[in-house]
N, C-alpha and C positions, 0 to 999 in steps of 0.2 A: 380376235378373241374378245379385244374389250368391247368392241361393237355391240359381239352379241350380246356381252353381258349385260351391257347398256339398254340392250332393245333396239338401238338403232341399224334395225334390217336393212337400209337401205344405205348408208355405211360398207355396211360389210359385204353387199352385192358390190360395191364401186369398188372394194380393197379384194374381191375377188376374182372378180372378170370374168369376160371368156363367157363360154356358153354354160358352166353354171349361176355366173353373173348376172346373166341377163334372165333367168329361172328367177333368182330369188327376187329379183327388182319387179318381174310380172308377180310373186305371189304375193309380194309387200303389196301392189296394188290391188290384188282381188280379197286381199284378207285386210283392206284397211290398215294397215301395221300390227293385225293382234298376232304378233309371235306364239301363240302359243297353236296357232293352226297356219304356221309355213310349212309343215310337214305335207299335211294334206293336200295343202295348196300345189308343193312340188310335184307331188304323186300326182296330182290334176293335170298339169302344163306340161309334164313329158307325157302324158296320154295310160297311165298304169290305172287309172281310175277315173270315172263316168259320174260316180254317186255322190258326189258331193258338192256342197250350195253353199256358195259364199254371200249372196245377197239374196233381198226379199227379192219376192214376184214384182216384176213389171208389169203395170196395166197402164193400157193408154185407151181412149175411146179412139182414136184414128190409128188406121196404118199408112201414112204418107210421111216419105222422109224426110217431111218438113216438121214433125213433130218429136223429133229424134234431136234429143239435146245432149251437147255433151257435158261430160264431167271431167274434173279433173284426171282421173284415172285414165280416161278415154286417151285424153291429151297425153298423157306420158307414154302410151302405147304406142299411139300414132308417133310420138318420139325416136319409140326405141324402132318403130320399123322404118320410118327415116332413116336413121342413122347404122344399122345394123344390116339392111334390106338394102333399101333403094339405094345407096352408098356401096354396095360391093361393086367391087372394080377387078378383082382377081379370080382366075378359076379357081386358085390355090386354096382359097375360104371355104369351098366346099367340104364339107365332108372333116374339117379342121378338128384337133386335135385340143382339146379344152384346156384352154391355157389362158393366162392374162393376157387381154388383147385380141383374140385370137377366137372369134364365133362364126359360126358354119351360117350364113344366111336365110338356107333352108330351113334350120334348125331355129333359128330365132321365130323365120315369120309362123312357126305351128307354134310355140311360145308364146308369141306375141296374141296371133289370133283365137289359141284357147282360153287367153287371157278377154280379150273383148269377149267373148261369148260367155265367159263366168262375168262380165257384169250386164251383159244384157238379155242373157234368156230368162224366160220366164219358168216354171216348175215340168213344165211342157213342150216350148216349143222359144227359140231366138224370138227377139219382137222384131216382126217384119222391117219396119221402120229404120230400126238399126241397121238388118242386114244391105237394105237397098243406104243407106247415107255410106255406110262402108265399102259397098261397090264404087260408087263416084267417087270417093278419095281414091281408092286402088288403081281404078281405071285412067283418073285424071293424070297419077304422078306416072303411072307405066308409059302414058303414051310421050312421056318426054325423049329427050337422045339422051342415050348412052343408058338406058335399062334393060339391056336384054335379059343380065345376070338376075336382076332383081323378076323381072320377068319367071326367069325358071326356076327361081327357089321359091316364087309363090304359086305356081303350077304344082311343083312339086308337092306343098305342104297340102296344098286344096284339093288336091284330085289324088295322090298316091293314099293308100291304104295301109301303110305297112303297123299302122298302130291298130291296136284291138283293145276292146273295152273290156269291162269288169265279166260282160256276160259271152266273153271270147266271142265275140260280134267285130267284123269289120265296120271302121267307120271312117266317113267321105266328111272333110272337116268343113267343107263347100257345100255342104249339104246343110248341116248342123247350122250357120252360121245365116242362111236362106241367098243366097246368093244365086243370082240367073242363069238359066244355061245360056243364055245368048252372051254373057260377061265371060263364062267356063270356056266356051267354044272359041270368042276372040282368045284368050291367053292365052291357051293350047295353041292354036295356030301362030300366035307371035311370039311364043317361047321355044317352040320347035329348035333351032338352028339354039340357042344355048343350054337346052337340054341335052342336044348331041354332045355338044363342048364339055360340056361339064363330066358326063358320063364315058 
């Protein structure tokens, strides 16, 4: 409580936990810290709402992942899905019950990644740039041992459907984010075997 009162969002994300934890810690980063639109931001990150912009448009004159810089924000993301993601070692985490400690994997990496996409799309469309420098981190950390978990909670988040936007439209968060099908097609094939586990 004194957190909030304080403003310091990102406090009280860490004295929270859990998978509404890791919610308020992605909106503190897409809203900059202005408390006064985490609300909206949360609405965003679990998928209840499409229509809202947290940053200006990005314009770049190239689309090569070499002109994809990052930010700050960027960096705490790639954190939380480190540590949230690629870190699950239990099937138990799936589908987990929100508590201190205690985040769903799946559930984080569509948090995490609606979080990169509210700082890199443009009014229109993700900047290409981003979504290919985003693949190679993804692709790079999956292909290590012992990811198959992380593997299916981001199959899961990237290819399943089961969120729907403002205009009762399904949407494919792999689609949104511009990611390859030849990247889609490896994970599916390499997540197979703990998609069955998990489910």
């Amino acid at each position: 409580k004194q957190c909030a009162l304080m403003g310091n969002i990102g406090a009280a994300a860490y004295l929270i936990g859990g998978n509404d934890g890791i919610i308020l810690k992605c909106a503190n980063i897409i809203t900059y810290g202005d408390a006064s639109r985490i609300q909206e931001a949360e609405e965003y990150l679990v998928g209840r709402r499409d229509d809202v912009y947290f940053t200006k448009k990005i314009v770049n004159r190239k689309s090569s992942a070499d002109d994809f810089l990052l930010t700050e924000g960027h960096c705490e993301i790639l954190r939380y899905l480190d540590k949230c993601v690629f870190n699950a070692r239990k099937y138990g985490e799936f589908l987990s019950v929100s508590t201190r400690g205690n985040i769903d994997p799946a559930f984080a990496s569509r948090v995490c990644l609606r979080a990169w996409l509210s700082l890199c799309r443009s009014e229109k469309a993700p900047h290409s740039a981003s979504g290919q420098w985003l693949e190679n981190w993804l692709e790079e950390n999956m292909q290590k041992d012992g990811k198959v978990l992380a593997r299916a909670a981001l199959t899961h988040c990237l290819l399943w459907t089961e969120i729907r936007n403002i205009n009762n439209e399904k949407t494919v968060l792999a689609e949104s984010l511009g990611l390859s099908s030849r990247f889609l097609v490896m994970i599916a094939k390499k997540a197979s075997h703990g998609l069955l586990s998990v489910v």
